[in-house]
C-alpha positions in Angstrom: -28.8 48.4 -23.3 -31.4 47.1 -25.8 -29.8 50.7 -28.1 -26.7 47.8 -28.9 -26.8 45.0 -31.1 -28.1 41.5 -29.9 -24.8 40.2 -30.2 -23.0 43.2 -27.7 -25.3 42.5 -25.6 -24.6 38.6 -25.3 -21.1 39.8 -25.0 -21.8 41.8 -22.6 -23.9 39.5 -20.5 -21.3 37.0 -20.4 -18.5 38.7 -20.0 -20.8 40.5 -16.6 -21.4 36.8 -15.4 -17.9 35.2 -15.7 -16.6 38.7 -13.8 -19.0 38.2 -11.3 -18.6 34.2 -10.4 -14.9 34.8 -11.3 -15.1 37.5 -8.8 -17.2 35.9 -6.3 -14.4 32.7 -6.5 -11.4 34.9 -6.5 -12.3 37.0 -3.4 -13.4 33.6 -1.4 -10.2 32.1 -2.8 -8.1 35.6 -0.8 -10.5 35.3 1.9 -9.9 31.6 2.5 -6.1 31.3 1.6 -4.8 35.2 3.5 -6.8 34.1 6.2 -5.4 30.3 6.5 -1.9 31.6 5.8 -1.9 34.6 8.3 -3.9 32.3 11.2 -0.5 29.8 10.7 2.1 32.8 10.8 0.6 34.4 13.7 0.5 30.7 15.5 4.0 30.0 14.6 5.0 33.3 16.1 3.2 33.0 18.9 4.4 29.4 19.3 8.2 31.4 18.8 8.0 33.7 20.9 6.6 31.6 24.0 9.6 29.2 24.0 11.9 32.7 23.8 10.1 34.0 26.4 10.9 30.7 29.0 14.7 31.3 28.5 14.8 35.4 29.3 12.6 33.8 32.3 14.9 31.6 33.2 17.7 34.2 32.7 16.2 36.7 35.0 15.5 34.4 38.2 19.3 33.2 37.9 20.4 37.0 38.2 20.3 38.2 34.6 23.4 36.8 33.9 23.9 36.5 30.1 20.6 38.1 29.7 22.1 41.0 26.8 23.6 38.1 24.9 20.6 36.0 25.2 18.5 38.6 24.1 21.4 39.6 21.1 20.2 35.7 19.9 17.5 36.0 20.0 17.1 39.1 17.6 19.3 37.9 15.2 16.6 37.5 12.1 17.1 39.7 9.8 14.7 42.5 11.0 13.4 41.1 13.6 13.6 42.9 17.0 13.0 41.6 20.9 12.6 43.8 23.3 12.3 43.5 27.5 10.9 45.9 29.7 11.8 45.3 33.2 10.6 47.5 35.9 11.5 50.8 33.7 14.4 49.4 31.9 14.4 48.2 28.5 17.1 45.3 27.1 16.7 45.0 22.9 18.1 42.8 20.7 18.0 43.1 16.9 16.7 45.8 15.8 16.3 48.7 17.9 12.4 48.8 18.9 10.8 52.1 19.9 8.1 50.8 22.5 6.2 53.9 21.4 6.1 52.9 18.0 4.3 50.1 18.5 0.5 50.1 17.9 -1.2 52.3 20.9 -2.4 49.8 23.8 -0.9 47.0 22.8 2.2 47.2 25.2 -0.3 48.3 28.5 -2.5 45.7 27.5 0.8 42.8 27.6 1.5 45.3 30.9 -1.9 44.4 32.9 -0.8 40.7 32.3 -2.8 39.7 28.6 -0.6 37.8 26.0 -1.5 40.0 22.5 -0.4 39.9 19.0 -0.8 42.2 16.3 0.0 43.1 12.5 1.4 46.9 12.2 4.3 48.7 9.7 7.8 50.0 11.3 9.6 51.7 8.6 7.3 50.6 5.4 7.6 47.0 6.6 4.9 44.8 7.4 5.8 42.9 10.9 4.0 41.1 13.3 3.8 42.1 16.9 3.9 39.5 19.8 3.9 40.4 23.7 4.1 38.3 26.6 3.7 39.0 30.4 6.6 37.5 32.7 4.2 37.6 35.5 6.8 36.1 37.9 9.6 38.3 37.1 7.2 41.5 36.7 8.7 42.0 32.9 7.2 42.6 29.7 8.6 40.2 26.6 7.7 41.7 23.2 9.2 39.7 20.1 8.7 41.7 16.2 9.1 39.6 13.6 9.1 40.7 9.8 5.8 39.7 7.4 7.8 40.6 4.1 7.3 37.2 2.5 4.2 36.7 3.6 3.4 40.3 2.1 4.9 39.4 -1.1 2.8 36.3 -1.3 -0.5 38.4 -0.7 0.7 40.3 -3.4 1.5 37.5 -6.0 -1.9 36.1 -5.1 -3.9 39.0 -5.6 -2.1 39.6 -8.9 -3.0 36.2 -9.8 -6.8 36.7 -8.5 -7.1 39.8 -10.5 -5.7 38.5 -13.5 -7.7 35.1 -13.5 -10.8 37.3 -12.8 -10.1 39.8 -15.7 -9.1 37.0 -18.2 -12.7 35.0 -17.3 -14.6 38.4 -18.2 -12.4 38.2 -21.5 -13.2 34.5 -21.8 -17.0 35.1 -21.3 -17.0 37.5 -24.0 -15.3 35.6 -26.9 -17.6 32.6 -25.3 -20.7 34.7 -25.8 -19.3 36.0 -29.4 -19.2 32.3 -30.3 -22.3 31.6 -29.3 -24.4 34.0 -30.6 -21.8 33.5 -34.2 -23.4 30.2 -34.0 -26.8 30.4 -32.8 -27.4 33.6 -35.4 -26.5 32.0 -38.2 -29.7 30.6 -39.3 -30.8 34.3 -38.2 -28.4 35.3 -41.4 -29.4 32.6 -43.3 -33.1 33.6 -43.2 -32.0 37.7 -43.7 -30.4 36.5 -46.7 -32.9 34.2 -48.3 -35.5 37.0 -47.6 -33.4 39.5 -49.1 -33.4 37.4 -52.1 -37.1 37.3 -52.0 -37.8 41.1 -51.3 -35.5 41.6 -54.5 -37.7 39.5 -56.4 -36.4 36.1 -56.4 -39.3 33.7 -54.9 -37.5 30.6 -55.7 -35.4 30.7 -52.4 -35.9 28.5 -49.2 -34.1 27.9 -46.3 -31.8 24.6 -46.8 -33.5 22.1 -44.6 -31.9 20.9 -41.1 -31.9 18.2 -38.4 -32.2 20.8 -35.6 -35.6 20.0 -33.9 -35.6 23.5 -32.6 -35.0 24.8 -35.7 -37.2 22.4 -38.1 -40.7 24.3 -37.3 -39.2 27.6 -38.4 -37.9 26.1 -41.7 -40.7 24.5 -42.2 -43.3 27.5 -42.1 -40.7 29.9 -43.7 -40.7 27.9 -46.7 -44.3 27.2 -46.9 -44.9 30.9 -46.4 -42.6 31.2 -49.8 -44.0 28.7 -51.4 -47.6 30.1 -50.8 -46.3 33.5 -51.9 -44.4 32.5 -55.0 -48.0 30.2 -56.3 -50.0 33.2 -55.4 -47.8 35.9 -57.4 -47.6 33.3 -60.0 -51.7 33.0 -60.2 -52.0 36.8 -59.8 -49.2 37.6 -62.5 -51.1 35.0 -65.3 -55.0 36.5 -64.4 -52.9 40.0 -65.4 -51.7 38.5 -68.9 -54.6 36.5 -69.2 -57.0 39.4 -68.9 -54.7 41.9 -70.4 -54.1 39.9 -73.5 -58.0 38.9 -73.6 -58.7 42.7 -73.5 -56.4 43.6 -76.6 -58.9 42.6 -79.4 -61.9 44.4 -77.9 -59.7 47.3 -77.1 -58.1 46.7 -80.8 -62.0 47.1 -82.3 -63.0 49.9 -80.0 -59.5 52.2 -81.3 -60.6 51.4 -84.6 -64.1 52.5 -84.1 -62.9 55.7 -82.6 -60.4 56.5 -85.3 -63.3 56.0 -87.6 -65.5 58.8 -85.3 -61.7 61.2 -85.1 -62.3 61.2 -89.0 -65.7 62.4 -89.0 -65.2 64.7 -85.9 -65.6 67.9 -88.0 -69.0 66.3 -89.0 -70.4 66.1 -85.4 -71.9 68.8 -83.2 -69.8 70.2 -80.6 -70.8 68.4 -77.9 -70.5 65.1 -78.9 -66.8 65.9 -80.4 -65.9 66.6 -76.7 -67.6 63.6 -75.7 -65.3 62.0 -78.4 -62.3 63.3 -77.6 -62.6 62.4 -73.7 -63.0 58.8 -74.9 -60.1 58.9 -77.4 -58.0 60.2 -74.3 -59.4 57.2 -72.5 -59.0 54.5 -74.7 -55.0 55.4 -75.3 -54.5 55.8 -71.4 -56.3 52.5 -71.4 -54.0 50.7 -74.7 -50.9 51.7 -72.9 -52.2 50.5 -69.2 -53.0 47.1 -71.1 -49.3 47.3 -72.7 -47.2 47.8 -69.5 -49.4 44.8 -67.7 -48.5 42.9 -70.9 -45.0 43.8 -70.2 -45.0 43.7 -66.8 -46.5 39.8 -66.5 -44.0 38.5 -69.1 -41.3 39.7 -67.0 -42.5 38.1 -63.8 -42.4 35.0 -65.8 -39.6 35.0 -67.8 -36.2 33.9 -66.5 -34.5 33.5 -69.2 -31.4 35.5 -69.6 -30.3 33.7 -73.2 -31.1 37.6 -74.3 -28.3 39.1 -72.8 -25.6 40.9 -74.4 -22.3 42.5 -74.1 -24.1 46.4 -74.5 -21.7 49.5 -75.1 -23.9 51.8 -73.1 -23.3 54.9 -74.6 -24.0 53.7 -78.2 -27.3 52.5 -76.8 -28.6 55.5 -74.4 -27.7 57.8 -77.2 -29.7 56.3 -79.7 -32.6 55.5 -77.5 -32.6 59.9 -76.5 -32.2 60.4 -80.6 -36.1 57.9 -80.6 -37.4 60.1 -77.6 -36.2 63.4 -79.6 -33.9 64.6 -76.7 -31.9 67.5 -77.9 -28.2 66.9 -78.4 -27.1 69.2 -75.8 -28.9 67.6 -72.7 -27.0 64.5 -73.6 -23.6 64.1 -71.0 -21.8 61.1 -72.5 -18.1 61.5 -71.3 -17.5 57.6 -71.0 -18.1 54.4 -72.5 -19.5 51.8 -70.0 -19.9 48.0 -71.1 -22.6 46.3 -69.6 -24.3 42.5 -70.2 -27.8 43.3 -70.6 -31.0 42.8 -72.9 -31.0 45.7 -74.8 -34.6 45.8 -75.5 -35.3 45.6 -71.7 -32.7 48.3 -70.9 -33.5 50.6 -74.0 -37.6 50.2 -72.6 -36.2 51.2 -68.8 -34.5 54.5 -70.3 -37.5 55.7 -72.3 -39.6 55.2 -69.6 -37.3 57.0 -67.6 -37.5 60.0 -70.3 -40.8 60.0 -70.6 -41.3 60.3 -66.8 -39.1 63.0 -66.9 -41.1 65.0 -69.7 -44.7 64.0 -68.6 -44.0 64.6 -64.6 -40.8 66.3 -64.1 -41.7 69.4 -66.2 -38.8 68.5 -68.4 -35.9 66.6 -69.5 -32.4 68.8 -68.4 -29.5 66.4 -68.6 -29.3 62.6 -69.5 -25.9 61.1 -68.3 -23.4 58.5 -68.1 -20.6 57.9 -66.1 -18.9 55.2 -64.6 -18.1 54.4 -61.1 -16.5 51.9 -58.9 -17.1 49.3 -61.0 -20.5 50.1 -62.0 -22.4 52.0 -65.3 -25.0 54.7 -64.0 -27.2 56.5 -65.8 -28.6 59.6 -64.8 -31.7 61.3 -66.1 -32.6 64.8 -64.5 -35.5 66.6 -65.1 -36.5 70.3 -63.8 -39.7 69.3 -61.8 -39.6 70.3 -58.1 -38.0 66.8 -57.3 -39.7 63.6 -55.3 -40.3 64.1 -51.5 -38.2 62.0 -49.6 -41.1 59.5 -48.2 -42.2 59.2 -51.6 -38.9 58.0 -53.5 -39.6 54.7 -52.9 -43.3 54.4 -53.3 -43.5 55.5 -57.3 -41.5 52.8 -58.4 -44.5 50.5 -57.1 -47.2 49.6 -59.6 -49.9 52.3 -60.5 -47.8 54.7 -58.3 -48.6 58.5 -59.8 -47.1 61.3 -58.9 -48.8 64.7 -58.0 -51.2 65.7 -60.2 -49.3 69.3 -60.4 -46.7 67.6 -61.7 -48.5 65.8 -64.6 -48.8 66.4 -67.7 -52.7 67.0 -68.7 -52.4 64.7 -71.6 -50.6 62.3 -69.3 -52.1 58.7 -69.9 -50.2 57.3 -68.4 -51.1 54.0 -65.0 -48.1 54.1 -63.2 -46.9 51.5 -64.7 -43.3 53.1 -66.2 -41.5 53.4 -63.4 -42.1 49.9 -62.2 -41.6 48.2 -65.3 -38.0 50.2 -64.9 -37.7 48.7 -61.4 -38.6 45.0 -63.0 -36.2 45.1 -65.7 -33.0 46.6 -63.8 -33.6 43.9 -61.1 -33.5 41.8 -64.2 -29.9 42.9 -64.5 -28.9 42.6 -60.8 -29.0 46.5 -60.6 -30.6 49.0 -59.1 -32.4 52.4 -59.3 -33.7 55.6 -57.2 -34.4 58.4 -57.0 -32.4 61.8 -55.6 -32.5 65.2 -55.4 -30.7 66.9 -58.3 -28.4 69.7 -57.9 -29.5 72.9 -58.4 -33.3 71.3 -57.2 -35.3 69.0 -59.7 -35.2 65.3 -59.3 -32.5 62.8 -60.7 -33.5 59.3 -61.4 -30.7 56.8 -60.9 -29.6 53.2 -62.8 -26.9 51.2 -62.1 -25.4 48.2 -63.4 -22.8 45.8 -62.8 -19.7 47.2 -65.4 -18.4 44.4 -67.6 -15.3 44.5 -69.1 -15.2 45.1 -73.0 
């Protein structure tokens, strides 16, 4: 059960406990009502057939004279049937009775001298049964009289039952899909606001409410955010702060060493190595301090006065003509308009080549296509591709990818492929990562198309 949703399973629930009290009312309801209604045929029959039963008495101690038209009477209902047994011989009126067809018993029992009644079918029709002894006149007085209404009636009622019971279990469900519509919705509410935050936005809180039950949750939901959103804040300043405090230092020490790369012929082997190593260092280091730079600005800055209506193509191509892509990897067939900062989204693609040349062995094709509404770029390199528990973890910060795949002059911090991440969310898009056909991974933007 707990494999369906939470709201099926409400449903479910009260749909199973209106069928069951609906059901448990309904079959006292037949129980009760058959019984009460059968209990006062079976008395008024008896009650019938005892007065009938005085006048064939009657008839048969004055000689039986006028006892076949008596008995004719008598029988006249529409299938209804009497029938007297006297010492062997049998007088009917109505319909003609088989005394064999009757249920087995019951006639020896009104025989011996016991009154009986009983329900039984003759000929598909429900009738009741009713016999009397004539003790006096040693004769047996058996009255059948037809249950057809009744029957009808048992079966209206029943149809009724059934139907009152089945529409409950229908009322129970659209009762238990309104309740848990209702009592989920600040459920949604708090999937939605967290949504927003997961995709970046801290600024969202759950609108306040009135219901007691419901004020302890708000309450700590938005503290929770608000906690998160001062401590991202403090955490994204100390990485400007320090990264913008390191620049001069790291300014001096790049100078220094460009001052040693000059005089590197000059210096014995071993300390030119020792040189070089550093030189590495430092630029890994410059373009670690860069992307923080980068990376702390956006976290700061929502100010989207920079955006722009952007012909993609115009701007992809010339950013692969900076990187020194080759013409022929380049698959513009379309013309996509997007709003966008075009530094933010020129920075995104190059980082995007550059990831392909320095860890997927290789840049193979750089597209853009357009599709249900939306601009995508593609960039596909010809690296063995990104496992699939891992396409999600390298566009976190200082995510690196196998050290096979690097390049050995990489300096990179893993920082490119989540300032790509920050600035597309900047632009209400997305980007992934797939596997490319043919093998080889294919990294994935897309934007919001706007019209030209």
């Amino acid at each position: 059960m707990n494999r369906f949703p939470l709201r099926t399973r409400v449903m479910a629930w009260f749909s199973l406990v209106s069928l069951v009290v609906a059901g448990t009312l309904a079959l006292a309801t037949w129980q009760l009502s058959t019984g009460y209604m059968i209990d006062q045929r079976e008395r008024s029959a008896v009650t019938q057939a005892t007065g009938n039963a005085r006048l064939v008495a009657a008839v048969l101690r004055r000689g039986s004279v006028g006892l076949e038209e008596l008995m004719t009477g008598l029988g006249s209902e529409a299938e209804s049937a009497v029938l007297l047994v006297d010492d062997g011989h049998m007088i009917s009126g109505g319909n003609l009775v088989d005394p064999k067809r009757l249920p087995g018993g019951f006639l020896d029992m009104v025989q011996r001298g016991t009154p009986a009644h009983q329900r039984t079918t003759l000929d598909g029709v429900p009738v009741l049964a009713v016999g009397l002894p004539l003790l006096a006149e040693s004769a047996t007085y058996v009255e059948v009289s037809p249950l057809r209404e009744l029957d009808r009636t048992f079966r209206f009622l029943s149809w009724i039952l059934l139907a009152g019971t089945a529409a409950s279990g229908l009322a129970g469900a659209l009762l238990g899909r309104w309740a848990t519509t209702h009592s989920l919705r600040p459920l949604r509410k708090l999937t939605d606001t967290a949504a927003k935050a997961a995709h970046g936005d801290l600024s969202v809180r759950l609108p306040p409410t009135h219901d007691p039950d419901l004020i302890p949750f708000t309450d700590a939901f938005n503290d929770t955010a608000e906690r998160l959103q001062q401590r991202v804040a403090r955490d994204t300043r100390f990485a400007g702060d320090v990264s913008h405090e390191l620049r001069s230092p790291l300014t001096t020490m790049l100078n220094a060493m460009s001052v040693l790369q000059r005089r590197s012929p000059d210096l014995p082997d071993d300390t030119r190595q020792a040189v070089d190593l550093l030189d590495t260092d430092l630029h890994r280091f410059r373009r670690m301090v860069d992307d923080l730079l980068e990376i702390s600005r956006g976290d700061q800055d929502t100010d989207r006065s920079t955006f722009e209506l952007v012909d993609l193509a115009t701007l992809v191509h010339a950013t692969a003509k900076h990187s020194h892509i080759p013409p022929d990897a380049l698959d513009i067939t379309e013309r996509p308009w997007v709003h966008a900062d075009r530094r933010r989204l020129e920075r995104a693609v190059t980082n995007l080549l550059d990831n392909a040349t320095r860890h997927g062995k290789g840049l193979v094709r750089l597209g853009i296509l357009s599709r249900d509404g939306h601009a995508r770029i593609e960039v596909d390199d010809a690296g063995t591709g990104v496992p699939t528990n891992a396409r999600e973890h390298i566009f976190e910060r200082f995510a690196r990818g196998s050290p096979a795949d690097r390049d050995s002059t990489d300096s990179g911090a893993g920082l490119g492929l989540a300032l790509v991440t920050q600035h597309i969310r900047r632009h209400h898009g997305r980007v992934w990562v797939e596997e490319r056909p043919g093998g080889g991974a294919r990294f994935v933007i897309e934007l919001p198309e706007a019209a030209e």
